[in-house]
N, CA, C and O of each residue as an XYZ file, in Angstrom:
544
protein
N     -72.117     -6.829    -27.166
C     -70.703     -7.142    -27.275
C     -69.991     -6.651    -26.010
O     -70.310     -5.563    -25.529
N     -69.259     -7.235    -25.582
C     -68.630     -7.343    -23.956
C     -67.226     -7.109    -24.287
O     -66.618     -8.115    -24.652
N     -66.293     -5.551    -24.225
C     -64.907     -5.745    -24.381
C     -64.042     -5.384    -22.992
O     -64.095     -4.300    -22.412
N     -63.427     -6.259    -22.687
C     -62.380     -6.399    -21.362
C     -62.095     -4.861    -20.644
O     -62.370     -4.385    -19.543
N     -61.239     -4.234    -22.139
C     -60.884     -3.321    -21.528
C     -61.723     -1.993    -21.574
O     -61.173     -0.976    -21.151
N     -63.096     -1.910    -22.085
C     -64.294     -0.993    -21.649
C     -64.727     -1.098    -20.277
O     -65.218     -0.217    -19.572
N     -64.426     -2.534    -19.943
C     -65.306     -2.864    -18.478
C     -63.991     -2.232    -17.420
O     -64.211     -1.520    -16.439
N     -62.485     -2.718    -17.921
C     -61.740     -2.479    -17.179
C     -61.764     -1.008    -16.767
O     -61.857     -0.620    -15.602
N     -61.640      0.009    -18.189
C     -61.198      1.488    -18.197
C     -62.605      2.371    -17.457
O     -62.644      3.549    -17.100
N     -63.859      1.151    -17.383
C     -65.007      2.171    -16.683
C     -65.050      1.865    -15.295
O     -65.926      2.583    -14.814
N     -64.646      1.305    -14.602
C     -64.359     -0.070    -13.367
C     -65.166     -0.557    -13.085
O     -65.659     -0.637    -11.959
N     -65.559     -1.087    -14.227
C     -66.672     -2.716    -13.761
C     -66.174     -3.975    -13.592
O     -66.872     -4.989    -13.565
N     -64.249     -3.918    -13.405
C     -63.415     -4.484    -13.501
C     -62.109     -4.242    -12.614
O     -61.267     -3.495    -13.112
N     -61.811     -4.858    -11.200
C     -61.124     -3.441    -10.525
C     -59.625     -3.857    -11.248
O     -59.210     -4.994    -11.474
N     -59.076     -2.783    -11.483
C     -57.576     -3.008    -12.037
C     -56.357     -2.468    -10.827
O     -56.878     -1.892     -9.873
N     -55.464     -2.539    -10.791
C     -54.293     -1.927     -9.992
C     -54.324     -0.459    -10.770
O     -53.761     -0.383    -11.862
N     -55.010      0.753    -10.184
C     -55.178      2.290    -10.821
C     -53.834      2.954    -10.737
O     -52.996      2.717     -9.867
N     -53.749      3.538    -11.413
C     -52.174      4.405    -11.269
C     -52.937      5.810    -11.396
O     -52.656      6.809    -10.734
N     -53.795      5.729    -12.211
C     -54.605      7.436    -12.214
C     -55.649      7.219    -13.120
O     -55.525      6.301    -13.930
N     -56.917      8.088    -13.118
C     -58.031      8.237    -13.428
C     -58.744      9.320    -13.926
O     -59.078     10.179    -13.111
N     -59.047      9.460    -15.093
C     -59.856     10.834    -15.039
C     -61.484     10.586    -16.205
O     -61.916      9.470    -16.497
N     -61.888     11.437    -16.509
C     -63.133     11.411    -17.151
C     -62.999     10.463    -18.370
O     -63.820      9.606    -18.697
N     -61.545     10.827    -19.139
C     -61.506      9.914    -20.660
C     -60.910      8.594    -20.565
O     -61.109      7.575    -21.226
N     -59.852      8.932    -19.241
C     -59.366      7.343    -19.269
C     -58.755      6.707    -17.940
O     -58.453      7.410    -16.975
N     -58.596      5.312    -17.966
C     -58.149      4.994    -16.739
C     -56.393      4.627    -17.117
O     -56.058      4.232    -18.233
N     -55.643      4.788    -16.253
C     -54.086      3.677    -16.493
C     -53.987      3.224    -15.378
O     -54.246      3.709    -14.276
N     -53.366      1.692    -15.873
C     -53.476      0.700    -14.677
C     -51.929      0.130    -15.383
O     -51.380      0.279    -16.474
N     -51.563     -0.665    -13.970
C     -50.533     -1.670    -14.628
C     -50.593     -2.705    -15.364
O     -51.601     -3.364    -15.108
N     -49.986     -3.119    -16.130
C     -50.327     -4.220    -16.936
C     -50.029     -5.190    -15.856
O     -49.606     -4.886    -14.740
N     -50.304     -6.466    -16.314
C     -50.891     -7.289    -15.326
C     -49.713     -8.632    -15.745
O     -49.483     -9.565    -14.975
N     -49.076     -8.473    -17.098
C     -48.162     -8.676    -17.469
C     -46.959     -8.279    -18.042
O     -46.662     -8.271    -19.237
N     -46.285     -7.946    -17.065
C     -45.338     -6.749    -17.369
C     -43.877     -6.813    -18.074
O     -42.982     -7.482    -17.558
N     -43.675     -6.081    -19.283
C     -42.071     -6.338    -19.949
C     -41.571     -5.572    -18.891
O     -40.374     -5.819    -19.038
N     -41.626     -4.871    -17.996
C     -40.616     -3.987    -17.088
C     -41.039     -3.743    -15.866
O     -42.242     -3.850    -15.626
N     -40.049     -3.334    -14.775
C     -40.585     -2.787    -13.546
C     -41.446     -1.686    -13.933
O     -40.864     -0.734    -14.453
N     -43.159     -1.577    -13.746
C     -43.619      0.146    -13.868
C     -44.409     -0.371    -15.251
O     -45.437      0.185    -15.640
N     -44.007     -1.120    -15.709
C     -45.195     -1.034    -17.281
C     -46.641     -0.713    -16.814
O     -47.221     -1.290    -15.893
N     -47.079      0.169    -17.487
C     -48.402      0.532    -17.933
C     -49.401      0.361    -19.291
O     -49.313     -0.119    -20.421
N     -50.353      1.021    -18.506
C     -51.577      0.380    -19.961
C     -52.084      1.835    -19.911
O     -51.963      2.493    -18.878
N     -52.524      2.224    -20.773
C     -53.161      3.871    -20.749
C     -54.398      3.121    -21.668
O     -54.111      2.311    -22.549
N     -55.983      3.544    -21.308
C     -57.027      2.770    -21.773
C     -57.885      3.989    -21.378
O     -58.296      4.473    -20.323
N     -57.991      4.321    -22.934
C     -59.816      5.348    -23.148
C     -60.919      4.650    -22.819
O     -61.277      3.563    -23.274
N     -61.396      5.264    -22.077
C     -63.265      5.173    -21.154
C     -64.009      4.572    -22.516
O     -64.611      3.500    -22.578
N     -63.811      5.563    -23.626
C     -64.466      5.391    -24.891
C     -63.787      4.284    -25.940
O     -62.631      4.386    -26.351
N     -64.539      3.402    -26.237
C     -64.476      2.499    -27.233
C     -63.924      3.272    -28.747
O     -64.453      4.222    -29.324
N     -62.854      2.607    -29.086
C     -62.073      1.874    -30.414
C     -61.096      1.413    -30.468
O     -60.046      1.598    -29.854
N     -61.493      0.549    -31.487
C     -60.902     -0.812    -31.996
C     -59.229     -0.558    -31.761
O     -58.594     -1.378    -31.098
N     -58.590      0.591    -32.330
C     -57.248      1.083    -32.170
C     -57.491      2.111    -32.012
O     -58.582      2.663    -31.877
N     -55.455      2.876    -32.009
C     -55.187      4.100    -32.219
C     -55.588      4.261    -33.897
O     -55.739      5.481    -33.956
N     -55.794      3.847    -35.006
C     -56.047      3.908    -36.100
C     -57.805      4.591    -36.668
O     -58.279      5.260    -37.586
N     -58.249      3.882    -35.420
C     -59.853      4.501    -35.074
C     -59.929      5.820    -34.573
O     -60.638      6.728    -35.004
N     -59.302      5.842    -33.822
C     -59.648      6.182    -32.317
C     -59.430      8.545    -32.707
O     -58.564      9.174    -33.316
N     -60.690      8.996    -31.967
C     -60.917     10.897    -32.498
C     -59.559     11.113    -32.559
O     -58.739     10.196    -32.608
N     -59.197     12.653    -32.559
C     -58.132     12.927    -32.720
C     -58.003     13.762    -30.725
O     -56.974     13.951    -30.075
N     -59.167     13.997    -30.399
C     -59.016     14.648    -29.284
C     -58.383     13.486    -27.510
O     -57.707     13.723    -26.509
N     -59.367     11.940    -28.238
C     -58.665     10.624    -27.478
C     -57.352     10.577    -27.515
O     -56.571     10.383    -26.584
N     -57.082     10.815    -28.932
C     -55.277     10.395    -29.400
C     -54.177     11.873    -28.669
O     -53.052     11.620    -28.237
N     -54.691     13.179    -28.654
C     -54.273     14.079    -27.759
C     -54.201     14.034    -26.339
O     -53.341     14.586    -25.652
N     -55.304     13.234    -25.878
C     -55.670     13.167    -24.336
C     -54.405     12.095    -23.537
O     -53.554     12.274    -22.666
N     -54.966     10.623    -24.614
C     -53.544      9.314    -24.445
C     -52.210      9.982    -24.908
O     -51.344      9.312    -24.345
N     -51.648     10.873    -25.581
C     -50.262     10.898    -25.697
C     -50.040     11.951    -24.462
O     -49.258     11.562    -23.595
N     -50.578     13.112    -24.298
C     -50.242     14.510    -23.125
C     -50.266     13.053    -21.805
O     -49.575     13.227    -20.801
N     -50.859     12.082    -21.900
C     -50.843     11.508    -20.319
C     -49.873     10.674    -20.331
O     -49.390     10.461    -19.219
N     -49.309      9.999    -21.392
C     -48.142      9.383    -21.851
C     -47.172      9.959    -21.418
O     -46.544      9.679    -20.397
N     -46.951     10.941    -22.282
C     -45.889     11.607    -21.521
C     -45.707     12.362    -20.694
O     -44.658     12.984    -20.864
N     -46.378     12.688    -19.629
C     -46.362     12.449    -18.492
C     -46.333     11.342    -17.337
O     -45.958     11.525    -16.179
N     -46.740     10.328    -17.818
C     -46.582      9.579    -17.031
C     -44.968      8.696    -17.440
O     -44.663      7.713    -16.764
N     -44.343      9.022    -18.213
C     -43.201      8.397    -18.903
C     -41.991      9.406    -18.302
O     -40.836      8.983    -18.243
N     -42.348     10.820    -17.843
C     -41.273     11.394    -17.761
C     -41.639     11.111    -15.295
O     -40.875     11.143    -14.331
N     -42.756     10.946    -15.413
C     -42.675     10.619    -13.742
C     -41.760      9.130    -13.687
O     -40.952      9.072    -12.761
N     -41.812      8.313    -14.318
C     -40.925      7.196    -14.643
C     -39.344      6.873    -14.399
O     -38.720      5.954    -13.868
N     -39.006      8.123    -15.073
C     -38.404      8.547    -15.058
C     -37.554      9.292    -13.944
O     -36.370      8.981    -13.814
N     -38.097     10.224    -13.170
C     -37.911     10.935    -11.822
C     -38.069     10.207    -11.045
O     -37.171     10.256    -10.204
N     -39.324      8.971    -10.720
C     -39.230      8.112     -9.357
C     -39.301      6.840     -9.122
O     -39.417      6.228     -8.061
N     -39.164      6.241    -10.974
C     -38.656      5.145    -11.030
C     -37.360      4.704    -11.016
O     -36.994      3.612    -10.582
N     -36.377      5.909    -11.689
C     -35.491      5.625    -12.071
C     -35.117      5.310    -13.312
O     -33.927      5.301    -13.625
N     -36.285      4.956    -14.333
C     -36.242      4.800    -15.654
C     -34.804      5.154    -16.464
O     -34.667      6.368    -16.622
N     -34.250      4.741    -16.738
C     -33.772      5.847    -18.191
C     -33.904      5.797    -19.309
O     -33.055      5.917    -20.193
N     -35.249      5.571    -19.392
C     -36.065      5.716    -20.707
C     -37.567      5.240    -20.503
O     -38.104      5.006    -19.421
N     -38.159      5.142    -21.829
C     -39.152      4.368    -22.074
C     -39.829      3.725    -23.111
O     -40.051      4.835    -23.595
N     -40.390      2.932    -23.941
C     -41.219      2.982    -24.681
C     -42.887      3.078    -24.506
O     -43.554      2.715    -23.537
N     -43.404      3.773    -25.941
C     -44.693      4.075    -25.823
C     -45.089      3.534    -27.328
O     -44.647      3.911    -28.413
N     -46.060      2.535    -27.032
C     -46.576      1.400    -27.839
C     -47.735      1.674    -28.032
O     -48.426      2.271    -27.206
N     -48.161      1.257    -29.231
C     -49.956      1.533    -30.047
C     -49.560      0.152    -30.911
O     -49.342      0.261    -32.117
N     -49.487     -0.989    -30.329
C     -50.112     -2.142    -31.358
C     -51.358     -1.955    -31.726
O     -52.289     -1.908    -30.922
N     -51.541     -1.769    -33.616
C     -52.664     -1.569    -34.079
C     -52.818     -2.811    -35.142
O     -52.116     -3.050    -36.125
N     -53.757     -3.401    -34.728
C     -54.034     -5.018    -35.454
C     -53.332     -6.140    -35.242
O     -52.102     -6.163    -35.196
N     -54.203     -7.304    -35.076
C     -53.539     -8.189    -34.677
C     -52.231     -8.347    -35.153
O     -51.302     -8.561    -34.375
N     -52.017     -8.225    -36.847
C     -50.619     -8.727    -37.360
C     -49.514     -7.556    -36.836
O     -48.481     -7.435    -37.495
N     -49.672     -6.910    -35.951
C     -48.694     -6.006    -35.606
C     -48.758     -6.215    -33.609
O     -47.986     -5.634    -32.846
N     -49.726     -7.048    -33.237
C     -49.282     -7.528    -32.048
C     -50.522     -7.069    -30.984
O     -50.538     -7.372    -29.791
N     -51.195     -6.548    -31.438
C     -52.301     -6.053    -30.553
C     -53.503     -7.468    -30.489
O     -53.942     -8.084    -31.460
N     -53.738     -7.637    -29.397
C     -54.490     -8.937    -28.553
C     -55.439     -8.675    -28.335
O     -56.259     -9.573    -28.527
N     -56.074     -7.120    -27.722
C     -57.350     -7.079    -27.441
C     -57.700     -5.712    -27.837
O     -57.077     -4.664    -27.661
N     -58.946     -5.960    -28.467
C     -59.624     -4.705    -29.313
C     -60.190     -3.554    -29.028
O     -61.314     -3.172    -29.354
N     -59.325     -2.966    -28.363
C     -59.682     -1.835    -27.830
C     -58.360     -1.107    -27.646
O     -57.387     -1.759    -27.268
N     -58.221      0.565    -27.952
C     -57.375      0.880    -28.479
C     -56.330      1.041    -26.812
O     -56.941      1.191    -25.754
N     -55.267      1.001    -26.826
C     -55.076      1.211    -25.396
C     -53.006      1.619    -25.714
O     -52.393      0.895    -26.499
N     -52.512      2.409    -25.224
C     -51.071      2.766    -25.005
C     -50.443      2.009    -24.023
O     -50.785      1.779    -22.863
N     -49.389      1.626    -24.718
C     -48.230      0.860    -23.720
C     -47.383      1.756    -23.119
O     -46.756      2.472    -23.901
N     -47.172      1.932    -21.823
C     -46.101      2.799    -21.354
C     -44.657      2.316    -20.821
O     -44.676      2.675    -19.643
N     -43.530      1.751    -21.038
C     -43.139      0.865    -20.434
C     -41.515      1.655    -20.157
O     -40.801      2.130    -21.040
N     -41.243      1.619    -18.775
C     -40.008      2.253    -18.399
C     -38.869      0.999    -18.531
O     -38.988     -0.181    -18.203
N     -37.824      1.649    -19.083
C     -36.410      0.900    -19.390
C     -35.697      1.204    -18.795
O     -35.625      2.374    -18.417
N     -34.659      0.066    -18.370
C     -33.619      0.509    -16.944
C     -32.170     -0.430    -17.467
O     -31.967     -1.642    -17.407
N     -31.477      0.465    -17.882
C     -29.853     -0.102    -18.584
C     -29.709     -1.257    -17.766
O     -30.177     -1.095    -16.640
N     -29.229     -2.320    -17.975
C     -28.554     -3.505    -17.333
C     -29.727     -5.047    -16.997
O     -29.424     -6.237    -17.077
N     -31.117     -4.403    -16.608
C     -31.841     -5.245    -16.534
C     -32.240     -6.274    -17.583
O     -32.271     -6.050    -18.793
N     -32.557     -7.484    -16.962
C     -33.304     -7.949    -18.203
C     -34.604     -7.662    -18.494
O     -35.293     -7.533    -17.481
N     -35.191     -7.514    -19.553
C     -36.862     -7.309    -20.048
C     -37.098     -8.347    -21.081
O     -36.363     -9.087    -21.735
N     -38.505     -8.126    -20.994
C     -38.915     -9.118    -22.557
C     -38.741     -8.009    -23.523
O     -38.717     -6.793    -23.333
N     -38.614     -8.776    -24.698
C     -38.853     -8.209    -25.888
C     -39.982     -7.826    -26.553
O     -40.498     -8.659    -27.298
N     -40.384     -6.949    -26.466
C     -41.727     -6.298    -26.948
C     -41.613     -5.129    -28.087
O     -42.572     -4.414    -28.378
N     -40.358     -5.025    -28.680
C     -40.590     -4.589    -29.473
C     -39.217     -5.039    -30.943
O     -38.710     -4.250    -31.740
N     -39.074     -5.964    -30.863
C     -38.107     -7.058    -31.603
C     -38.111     -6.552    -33.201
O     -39.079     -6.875    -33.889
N     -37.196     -5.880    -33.704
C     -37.122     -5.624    -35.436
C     -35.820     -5.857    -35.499
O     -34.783     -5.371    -35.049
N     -36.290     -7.097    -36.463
C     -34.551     -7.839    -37.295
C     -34.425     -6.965    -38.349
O     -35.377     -6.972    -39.129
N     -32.964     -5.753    -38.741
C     -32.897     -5.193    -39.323
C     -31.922     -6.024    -40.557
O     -31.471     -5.473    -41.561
N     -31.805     -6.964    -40.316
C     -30.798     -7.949    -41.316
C     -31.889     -8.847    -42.254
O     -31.469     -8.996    -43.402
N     -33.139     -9.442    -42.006
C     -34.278    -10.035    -42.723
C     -34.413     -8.777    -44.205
O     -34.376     -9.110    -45.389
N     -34.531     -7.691    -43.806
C     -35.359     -7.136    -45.018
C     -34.226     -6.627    -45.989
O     -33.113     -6.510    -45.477
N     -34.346     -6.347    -47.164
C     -33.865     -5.475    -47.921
C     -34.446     -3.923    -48.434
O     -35.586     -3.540    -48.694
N     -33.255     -3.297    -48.450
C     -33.776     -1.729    -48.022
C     -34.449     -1.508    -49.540
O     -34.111     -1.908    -50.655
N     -35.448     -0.767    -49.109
C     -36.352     -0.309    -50.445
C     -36.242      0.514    -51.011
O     -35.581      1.383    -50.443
N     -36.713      0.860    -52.359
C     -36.482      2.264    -52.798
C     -37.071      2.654    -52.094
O     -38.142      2.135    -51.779
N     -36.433      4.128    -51.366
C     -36.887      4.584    -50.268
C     -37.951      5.952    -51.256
O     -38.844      6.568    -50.675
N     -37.708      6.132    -52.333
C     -38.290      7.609    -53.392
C     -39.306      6.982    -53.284
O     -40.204      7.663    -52.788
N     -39.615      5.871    -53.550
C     -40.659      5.304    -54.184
C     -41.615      4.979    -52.942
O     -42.741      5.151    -53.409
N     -41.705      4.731    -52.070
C     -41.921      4.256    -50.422
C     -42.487      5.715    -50.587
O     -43.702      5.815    -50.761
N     -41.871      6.631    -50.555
C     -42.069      7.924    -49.890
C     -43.323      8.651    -50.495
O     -44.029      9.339    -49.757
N     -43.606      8.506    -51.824
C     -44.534      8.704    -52.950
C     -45.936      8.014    -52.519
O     -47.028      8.581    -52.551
N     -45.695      6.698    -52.114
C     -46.391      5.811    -51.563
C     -47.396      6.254    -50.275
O     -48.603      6.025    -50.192
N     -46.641      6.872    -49.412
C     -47.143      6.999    -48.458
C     -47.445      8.844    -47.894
O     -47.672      9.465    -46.855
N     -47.309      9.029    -48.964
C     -47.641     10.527    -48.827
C     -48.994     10.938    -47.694
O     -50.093     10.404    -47.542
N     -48.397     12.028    -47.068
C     -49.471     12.337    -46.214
C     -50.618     13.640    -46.356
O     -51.449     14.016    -45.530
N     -50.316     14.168    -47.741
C     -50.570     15.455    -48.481
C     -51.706     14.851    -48.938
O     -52.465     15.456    -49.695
């Protein structure tokens, strides 16, 4: 089985590098919602962040944010989002778990990449939701 971004994050694939280390590579996305978007992509294979150890998921967020607050200082950012599409029905394209880093800049235009119509749903019992999803 042959996945894109294993070949990409080991460089059997050359990408535009922003930085590199033993667990992972970040490169720019290649299609970008913003000036500066990034891809943060573990060396090591899974499917998502839903898979993916707990020491990967420590390694991708400490580099996240770092690389979100340099964004910030020499992009100019004033802000960012940090994305984990996990499964296709939530927007993730290719199977391998990988962080979106994407710097936001007041006034510009961007795509929409992260679009929630808060007028479609009706609010739920929220007691009952909460019971539901207990993390205990």
């Amino acid at each position: 089985m042959s996945c894109l971004f294993c070949s990409i994050a080991n460089g059997e694939i050359p990408s535009a590098t922003i930085y590199e280390d033993e667990y992972l590579r970040v490169i720019f996305d290649i299609n970008p919602a913003s000036y500066g978007h990034a891809l943060i992509i573990p060396k090591t294979h899974s499917a998502s962040l839903l898979e993916a150890d707990d020491e990967t998921l420590e390694h991708v967020f400490k580099t996240a944010r770092k690389l979100g607050n340099k964004m910030i200082s020499e992009l100019g950012a004033e802000g960012v989002n940090v994305i984990a599409n996990c499964k296709e029905a939530a927007g993730q394209t290719i199977d391998h778990f990988h962080v979106h880093v994407i710097p936001r800049y007041t006034g510009q235009p961007e795509k929409d990449v992260l679009h929630i119509s808060q007028d479609e749903l009706e609010k739920p019992d929220f007691e009952a939701l909460a019971v539901k999803l207990a993390l205990n």
